[in-house]
C-alpha positions as semicolon CSV with decimal commas, in nm:
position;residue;x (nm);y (nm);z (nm)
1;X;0,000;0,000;0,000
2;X;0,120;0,342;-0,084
3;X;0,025;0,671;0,095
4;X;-0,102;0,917;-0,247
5;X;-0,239;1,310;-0,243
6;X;-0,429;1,399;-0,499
7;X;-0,474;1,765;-0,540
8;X;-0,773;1,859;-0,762
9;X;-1,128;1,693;-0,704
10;X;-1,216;1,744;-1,113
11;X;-1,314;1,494;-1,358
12;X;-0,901;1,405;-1,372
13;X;-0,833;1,415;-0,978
14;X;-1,130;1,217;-0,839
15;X;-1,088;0,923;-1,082
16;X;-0,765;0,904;-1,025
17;X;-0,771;0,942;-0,683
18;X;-1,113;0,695;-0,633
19;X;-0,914;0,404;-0,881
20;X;-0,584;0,408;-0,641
21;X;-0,766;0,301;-0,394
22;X;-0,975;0,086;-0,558
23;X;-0,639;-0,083;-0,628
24;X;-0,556;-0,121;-0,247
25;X;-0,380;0,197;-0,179
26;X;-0,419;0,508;0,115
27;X;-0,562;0,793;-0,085
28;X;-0,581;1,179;-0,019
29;X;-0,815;1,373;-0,221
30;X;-0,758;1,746;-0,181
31;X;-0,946;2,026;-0,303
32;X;-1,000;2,426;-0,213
33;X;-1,344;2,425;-0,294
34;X;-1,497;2,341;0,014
35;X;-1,864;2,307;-0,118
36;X;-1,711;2,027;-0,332
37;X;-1,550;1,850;-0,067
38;X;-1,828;1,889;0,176
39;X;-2,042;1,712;-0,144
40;X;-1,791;1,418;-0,146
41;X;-1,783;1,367;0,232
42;X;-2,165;1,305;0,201
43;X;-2,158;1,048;-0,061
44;X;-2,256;1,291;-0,294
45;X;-2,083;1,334;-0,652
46;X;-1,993;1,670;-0,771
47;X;-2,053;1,592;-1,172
48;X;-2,208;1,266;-1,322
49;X;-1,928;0,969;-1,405
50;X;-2,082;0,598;-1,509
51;X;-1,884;0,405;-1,229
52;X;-1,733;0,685;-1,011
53;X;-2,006;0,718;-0,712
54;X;-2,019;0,316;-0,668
55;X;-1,619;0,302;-0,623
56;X;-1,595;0,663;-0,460
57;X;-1,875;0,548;-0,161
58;X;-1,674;0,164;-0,126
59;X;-1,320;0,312;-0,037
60;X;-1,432;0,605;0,166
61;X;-1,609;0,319;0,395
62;X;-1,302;0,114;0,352
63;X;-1,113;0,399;0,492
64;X;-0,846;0,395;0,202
65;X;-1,000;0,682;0,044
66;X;-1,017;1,029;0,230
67;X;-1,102;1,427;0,114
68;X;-0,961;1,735;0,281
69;X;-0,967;2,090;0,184
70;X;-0,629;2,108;0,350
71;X;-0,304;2,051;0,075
72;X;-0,098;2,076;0,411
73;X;-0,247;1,776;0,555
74;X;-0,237;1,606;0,207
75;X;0,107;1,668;0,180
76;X;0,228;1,566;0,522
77;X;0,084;1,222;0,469
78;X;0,208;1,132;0,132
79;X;0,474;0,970;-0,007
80;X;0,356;1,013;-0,408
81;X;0,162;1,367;-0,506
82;X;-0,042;1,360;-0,810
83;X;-0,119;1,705;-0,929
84;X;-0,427;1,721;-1,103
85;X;-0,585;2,101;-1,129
86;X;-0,717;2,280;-1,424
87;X;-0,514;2,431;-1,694
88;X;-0,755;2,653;-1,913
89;X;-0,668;2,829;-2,199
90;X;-0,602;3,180;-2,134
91;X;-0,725;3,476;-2,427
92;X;-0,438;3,437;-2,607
93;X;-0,496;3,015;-2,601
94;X;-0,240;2,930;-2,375
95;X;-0,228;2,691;-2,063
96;X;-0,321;2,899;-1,742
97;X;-0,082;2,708;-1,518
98;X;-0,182;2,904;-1,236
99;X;-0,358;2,699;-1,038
100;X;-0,046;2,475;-1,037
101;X;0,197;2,760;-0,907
102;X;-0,035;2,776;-0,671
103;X;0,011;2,399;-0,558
104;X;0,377;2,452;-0,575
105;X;0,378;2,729;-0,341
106;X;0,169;2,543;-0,094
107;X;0,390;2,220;-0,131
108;X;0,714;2,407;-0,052
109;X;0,521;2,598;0,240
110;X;0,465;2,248;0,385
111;X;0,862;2,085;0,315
112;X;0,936;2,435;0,466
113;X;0,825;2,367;0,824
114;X;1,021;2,279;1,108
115;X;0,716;1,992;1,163
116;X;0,745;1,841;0,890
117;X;1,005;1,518;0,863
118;X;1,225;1,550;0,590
119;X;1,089;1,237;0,389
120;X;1,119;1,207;0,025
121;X;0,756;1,332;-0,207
122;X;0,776;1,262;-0,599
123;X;0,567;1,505;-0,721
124;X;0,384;1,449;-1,030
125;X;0,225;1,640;-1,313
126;X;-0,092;1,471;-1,399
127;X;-0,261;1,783;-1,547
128;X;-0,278;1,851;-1,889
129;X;0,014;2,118;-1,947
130;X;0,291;2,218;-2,198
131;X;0,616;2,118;-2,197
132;X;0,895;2,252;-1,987
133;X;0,652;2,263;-1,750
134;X;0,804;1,996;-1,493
135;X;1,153;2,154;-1,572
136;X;0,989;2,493;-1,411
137;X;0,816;2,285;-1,122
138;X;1,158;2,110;-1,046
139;X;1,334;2,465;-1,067
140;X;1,046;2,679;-0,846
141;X;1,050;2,374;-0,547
142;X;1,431;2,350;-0,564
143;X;1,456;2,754;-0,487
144;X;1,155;2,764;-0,227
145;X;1,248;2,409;-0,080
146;X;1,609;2,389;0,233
147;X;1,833;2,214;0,156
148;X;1,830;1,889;0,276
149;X;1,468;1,846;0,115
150;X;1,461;1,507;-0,118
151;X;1,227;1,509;-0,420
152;X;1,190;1,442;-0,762
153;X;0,963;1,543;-1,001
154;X;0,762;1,324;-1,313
155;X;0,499;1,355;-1,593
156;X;0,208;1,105;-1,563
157;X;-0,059;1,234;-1,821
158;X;-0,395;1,087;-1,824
159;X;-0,557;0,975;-2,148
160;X;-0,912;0,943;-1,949
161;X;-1,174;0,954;-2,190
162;X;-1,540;1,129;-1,972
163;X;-1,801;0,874;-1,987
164;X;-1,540;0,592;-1,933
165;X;-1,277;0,737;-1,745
166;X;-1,288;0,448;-1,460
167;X;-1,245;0,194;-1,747
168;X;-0,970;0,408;-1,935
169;X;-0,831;0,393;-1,574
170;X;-0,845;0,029;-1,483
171;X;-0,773;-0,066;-1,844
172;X;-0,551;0,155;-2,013
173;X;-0,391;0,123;-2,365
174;X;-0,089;0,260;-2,233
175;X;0,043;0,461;-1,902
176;X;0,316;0,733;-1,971
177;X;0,519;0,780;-1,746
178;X;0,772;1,094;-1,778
179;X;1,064;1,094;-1,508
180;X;1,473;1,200;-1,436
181;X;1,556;0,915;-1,169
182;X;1,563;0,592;-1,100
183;X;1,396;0,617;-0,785
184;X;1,054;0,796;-0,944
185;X;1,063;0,521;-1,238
186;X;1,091;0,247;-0,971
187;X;0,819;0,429;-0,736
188;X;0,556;0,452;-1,064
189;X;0,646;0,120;-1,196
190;X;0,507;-0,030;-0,875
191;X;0,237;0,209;-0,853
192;X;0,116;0,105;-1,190
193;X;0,232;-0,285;-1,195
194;X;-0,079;-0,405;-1,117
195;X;-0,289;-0,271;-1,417
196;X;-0,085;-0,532;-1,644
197;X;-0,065;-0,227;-1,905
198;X;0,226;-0,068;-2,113
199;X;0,407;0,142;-1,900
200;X;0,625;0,410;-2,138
201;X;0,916;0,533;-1,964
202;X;1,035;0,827;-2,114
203;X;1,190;1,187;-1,980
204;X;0,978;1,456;-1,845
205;X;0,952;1,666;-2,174
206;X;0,869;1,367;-2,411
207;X;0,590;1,273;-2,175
208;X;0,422;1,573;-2,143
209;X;0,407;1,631;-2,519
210;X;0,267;1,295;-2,612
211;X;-0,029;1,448;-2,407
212;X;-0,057;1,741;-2,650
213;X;0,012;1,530;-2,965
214;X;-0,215;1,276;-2,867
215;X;-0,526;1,516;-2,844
216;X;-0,442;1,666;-3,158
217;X;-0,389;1,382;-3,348
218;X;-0,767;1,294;-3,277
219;X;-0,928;1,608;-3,333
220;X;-0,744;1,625;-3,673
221;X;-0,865;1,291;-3,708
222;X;-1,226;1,476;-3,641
223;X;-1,201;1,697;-3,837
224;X;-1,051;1,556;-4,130
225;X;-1,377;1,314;-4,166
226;X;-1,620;1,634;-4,151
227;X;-1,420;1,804;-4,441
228;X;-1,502;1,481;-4,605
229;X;-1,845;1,465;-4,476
230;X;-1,884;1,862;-4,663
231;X;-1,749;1,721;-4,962
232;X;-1,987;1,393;-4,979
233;X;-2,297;1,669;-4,921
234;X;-2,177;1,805;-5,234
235;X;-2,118;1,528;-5,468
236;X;-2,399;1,294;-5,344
237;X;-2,119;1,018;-5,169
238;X;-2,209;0,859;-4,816
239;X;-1,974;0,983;-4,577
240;X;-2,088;0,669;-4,340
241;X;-1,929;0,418;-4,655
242;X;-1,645;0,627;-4,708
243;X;-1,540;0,622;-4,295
244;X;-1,580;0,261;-4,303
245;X;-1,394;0,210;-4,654
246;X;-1,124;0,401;-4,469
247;X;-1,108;0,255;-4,127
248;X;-1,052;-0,109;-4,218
249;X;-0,728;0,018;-4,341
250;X;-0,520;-0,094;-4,061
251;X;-0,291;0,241;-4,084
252;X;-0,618;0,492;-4,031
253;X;-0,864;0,296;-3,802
254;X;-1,207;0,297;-3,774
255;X;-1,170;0,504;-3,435
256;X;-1,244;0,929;-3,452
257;X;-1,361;0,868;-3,790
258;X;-1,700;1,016;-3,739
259;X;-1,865;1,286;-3,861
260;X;-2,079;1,537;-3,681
261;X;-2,102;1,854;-3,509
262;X;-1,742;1,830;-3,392
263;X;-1,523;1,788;-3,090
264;X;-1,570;1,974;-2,742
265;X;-1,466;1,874;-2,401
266;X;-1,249;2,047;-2,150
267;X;-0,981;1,865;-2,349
268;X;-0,943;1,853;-2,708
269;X;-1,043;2,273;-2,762
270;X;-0,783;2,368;-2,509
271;X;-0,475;2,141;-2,575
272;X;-0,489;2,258;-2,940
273;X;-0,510;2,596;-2,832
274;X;-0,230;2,561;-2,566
275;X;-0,028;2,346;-2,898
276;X;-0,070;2,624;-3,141
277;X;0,077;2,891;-2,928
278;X;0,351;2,641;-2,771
279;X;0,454;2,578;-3,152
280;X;0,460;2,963;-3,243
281;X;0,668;2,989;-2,932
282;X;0,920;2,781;-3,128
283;X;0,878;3,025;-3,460
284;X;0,631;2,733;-3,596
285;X;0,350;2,782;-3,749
286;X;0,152;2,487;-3,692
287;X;-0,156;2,564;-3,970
288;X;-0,279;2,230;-3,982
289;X;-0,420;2,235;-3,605
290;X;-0,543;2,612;-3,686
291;X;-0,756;2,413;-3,961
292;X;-0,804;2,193;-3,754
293;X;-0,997;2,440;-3,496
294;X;-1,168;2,626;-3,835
295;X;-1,321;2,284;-3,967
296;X;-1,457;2,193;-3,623
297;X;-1,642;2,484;-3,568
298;X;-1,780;2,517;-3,919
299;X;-1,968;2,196;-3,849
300;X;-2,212;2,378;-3,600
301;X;-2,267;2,616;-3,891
302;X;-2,367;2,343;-4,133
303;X;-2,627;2,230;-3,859
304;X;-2,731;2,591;-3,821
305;X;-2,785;2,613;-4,248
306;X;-2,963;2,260;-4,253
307;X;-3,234;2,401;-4,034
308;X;-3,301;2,712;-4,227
309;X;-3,344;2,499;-4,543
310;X;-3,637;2,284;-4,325
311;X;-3,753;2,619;-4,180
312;X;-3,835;2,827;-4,544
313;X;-3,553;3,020;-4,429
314;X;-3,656;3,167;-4,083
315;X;-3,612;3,006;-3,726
316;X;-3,790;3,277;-3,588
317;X;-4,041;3,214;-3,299
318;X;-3,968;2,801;-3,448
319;X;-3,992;2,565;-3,203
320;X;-3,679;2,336;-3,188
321;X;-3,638;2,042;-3,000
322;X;-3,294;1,968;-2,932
323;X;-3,188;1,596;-2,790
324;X;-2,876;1,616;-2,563
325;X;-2,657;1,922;-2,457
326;X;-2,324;1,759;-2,313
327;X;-2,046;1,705;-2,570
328;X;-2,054;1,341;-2,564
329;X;-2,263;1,097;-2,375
330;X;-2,244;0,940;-2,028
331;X;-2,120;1,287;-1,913
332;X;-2,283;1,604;-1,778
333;X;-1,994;1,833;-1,862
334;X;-2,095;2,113;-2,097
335;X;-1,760;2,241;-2,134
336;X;-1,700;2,360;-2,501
337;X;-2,019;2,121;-2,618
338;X;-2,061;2,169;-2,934
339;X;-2,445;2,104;-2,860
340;X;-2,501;2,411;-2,604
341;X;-2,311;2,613;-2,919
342;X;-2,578;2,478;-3,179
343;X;-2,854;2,599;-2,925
344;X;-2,706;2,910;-2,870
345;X;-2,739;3,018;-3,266
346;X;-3,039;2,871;-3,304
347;X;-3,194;3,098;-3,004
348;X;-2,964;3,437;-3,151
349;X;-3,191;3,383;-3,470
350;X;-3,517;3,352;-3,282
351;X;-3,594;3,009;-3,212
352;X;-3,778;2,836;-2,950
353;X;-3,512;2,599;-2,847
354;X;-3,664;2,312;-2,574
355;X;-3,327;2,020;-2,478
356;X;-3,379;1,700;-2,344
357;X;-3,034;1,611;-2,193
358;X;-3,043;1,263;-1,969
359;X;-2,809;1,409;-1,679
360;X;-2,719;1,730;-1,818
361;X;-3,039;1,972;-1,794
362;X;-2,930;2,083;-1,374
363;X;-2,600;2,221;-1,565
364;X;-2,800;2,346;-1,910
365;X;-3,001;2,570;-1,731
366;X;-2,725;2,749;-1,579
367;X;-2,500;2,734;-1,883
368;X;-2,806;2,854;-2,116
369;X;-3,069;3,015;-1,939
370;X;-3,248;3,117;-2,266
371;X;-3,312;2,744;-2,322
372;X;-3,630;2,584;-2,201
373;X;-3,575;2,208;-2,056
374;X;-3,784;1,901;-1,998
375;X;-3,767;1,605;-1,842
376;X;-3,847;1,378;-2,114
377;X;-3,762;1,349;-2,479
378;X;-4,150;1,324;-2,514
379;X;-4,213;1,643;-2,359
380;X;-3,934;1,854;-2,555
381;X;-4,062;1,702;-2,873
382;X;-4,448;1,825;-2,828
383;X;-4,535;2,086;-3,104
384;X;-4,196;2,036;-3,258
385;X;-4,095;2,143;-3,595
386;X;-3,696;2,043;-3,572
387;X;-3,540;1,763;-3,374
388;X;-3,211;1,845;-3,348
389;X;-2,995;1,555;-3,224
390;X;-2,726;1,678;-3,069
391;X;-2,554;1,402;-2,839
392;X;-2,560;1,033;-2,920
393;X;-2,669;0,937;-2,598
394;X;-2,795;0,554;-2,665
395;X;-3,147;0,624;-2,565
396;X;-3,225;0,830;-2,802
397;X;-3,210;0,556;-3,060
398;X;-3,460;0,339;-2,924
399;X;-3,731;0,642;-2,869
400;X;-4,093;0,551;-2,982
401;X;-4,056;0,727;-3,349
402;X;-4,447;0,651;-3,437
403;X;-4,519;0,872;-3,126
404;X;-4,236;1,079;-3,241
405;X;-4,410;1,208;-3,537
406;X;-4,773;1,242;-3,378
407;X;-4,617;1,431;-3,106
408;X;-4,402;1,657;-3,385
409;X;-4,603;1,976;-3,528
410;X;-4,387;1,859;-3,859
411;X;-4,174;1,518;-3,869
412;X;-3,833;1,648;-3,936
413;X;-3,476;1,547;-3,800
414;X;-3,142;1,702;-3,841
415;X;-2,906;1,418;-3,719
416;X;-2,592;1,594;-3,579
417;X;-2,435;1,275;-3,478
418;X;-2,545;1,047;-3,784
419;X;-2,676;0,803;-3,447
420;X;-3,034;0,720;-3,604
421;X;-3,140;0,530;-3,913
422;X;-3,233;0,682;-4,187
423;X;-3,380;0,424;-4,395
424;X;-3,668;0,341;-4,109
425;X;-3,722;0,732;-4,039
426;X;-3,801;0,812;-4,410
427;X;-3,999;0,485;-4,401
428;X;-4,205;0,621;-4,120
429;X;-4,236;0,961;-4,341
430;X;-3,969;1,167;-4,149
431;X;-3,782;1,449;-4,343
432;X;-3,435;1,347;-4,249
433;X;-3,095;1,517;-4,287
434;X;-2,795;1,390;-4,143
435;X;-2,416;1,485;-4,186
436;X;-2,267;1,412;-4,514
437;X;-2,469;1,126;-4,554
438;X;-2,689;1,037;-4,891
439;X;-3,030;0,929;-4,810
């Protein structure tokens, strides 16, 4: 068993900090907001997680699994610190690492007092963040640290997808592991031994940019398929035969190669901000990832057009039913959804925009309080002229479609996700649209 702190209670820090001690070992799960921890010492979760509350509930009874608003207390009692806070892009699209020179400060405030033993702490970056970035944690401990103070410093980023982060946990496809001694590799190796899962070794700088090329590598993978979807709307192809006459090519994959409204997430918008500006940093101008960004948000726009050609032109006091607002299913995070950005131009030109979102609608109405909500698909299709769907949460495929269209003011579907099937839709007599697709 090995005594952890985990700093950061997010979508990153609570997984990580709930699977540790799944797998047997003392955890400390730190956080400054208090509300949040206060939520998690009553069993309650702070954002929705297939998996999370089941394991979250078992180790806090177990006593292996522990939250505190106090990083002094966290870092006192562990050996291994994960660091696991937000980076958002700034305005000019860089990482905000404040949050994490925050941490720092705190950490060396603690290794600073007379109290405190002088035991070793690997500190580790599990946060998203740009490179050079452990080199300046490493540097900033080392000046507000005594001497006499043993530490090292690694690079563990986490490749957890939301909606099946505890499984991209338990069951990675690889762990990266970015460190500068033997005694951190050694430390992680055991840490991580008993997933049975690659473990890359590699130095601190490598590691932390195989985060950022990851992420972009799949949203150019994104957005690659929608330029192709744009060009199959032109020339009458099937963007669905095309992906899959791709993907069985061994090389490309069948994975990321589906077309839609786009990417979102609190991941892939940021890192390729945060990659663009690191690049121009270097004097390179990485235009591919800036095209990247352009494509992705153009497919909102082609939603947005679609409408106005089922409309006569005019969305104006329309109403719209829109299915799903997170940016992917099993989640509740709106962050950067590229279905909350569909609803917002569909209310600027005058629509009536009512969402049916299975876990998301609590965070909707804050997010967008010009959209109406209700609490079934049923409801938010009554009167209808547009469903919209927006997130391919499974449900929404097995809906009651004859009811569907006698509930529907006008039986017409804009597929964002290219989820439903067309053939039995138009069989029903639904007007149906989807992305790229010929129908």
């Amino acid at each position: 068993m090995k005594h952890i702190g985990v700093i950061g209670a997010g979508h990153v820090g609570l997984v990580t900090a709930a699977c540790f001690a799944k797998m047997g070992n003392f955890v400390i799960c730190a956080d400054n907001d208090i509300v949040k921890i206060k939520t998690l010492r009553e069993n309650q979760m702070p954002f929705y997680e297939p998996q999370l509350e089941n394991i979250v509930k078992d180790t806090v009874k177990k006593g292996r699994l522990v939250f505190t608003s106090s990083v002094n207390k966290l870092v006192k009692n562990s050996e291994i610190i994960f660091i696991a806070v937000g980076t958002p892009s700034t305005d000019s699209g860089e990482a905000d690492l404040s949050a994490i020179e925050n941490v720092i400060f705190q950490i060396a405030k603690v290794l600073n007092s007379k109290k405190q033993k002088r035991t070793y702490k690997l500190i580790v970056e599990k946060s998203t963040v740009p490179v050079f970035t452990g080199q300046w944690v490493k540097k900033s401990l080392s000046i507000l640290t005594p001497t006499g103070i043993e530490f090292d410093v690694a690079a563990n980023p986490e490749f957890l997808r939301e909606g099946a982060a505890v499984n991209d946990f338990m069951k990675p496809d690889r762990i990266v592991v970015g460190v500068e001694s033997e005694r951190a590799k050694r430390i992680l190796h055991e840490l991580y031994k008993p997933l049975k899962s690659p473990i890359i070794f590699t130095d601190i700088k490598s590691a932390e940019l195989i985060k950022h090329a990851s992420n972009s590598f799949l949203a150019t993978k994104i957005s690659f398929i929608n330029a192709i979807s744009q060009i199959c709307e032109k020339c009458g192809a099937d963007i669905d035969k095309v992906a899959e006459g791709m993907g069985y090519d061994r090389r490309i994959g069948m994975a990321f190669l589906k077309a839609g409204i786009g990417y979102g997430g609190s991941c892939f918008p940021k890192d390729i901000k945060a990659f663009i500006r690191l690049a121009k940093r270097f004097g390179i101008s990485f235009n591919l990832l800036k095209e990247v960004e352009k494509i992705n948000k153009q497919q909102r726009v082609i939603v947005i057009e679609k409408a106005l050609n089922f409309l006569n032109g005019s969305l104006k006091n329309k109403k719209i039913c829109a299915l799903g607002a997170s940016f992917k299913p099993f989640t509740d995070d709106l962050r950067e959804s590229p279905a909350v950005e569909v609803m917002k131009m569909l209310i600027s030109k005058g629509a009536k925009v009512i969402c049916y979102d299975p876990v998301a609608l609590k965070n909707l109405s804050r997010t967008l309080p010009g959209v109406l909500v209700a609490q079934n698909p049923y409801d938010a299709l009554k009167d209808a002229e547009l469903m919209i769907l927006l997130t391919e949460w499974p449900q929404f495929q097995s809906l009651d479609f004859k009811k569907v269209k006698q509930l529907m003011k006008k039986p017409r579907i804009i597929d964002g996700r290219n989820f439903l099937n067309p053939q039995y839709l138009k069989k029903l007599g639904f007007q149906y649209t989807g992305i790229g697709r010929k129908i």
